[in-house]
N, C-alpha and C positions, 0 to 999 in steps of 0.2 A: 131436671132431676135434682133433687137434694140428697146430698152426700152429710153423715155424721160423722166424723171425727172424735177422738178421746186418747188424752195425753196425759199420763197420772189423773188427775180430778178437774182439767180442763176441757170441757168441749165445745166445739168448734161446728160451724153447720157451715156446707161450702154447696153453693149452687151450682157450679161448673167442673166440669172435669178437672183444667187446669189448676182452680184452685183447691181443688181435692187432693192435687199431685204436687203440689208446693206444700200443702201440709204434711202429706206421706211423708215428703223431704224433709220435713222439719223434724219427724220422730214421733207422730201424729198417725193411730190406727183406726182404721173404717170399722166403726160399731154398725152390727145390723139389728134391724128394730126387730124386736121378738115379739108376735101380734099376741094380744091377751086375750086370752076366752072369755069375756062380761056375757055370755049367755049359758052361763052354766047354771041350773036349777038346783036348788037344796034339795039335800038328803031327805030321804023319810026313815 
């Protein structure tokens, strides 16, 4: 599983839990990805 991290305007992508939790430790917060709707039709 892949972990996102974000630290003021630094991010960090961490494969393992462990290094998800050394970033935690560093001041390092888990961004969750926000899925986008690309299947939205125009207006009429």
């Amino acid at each position: 599983m892949v972990f996102k991290l974000e630290r003021l305007n630094v991010v960090k992508i961490a494969e393992a839990e462990h290094e998800r939790d050394k970033l935690i430790s560093k001041g390092f917060k888990e961004v969750k990805e926000e899925k986008k709707d690309t299947n939205k039709k125009a207006a009429k």
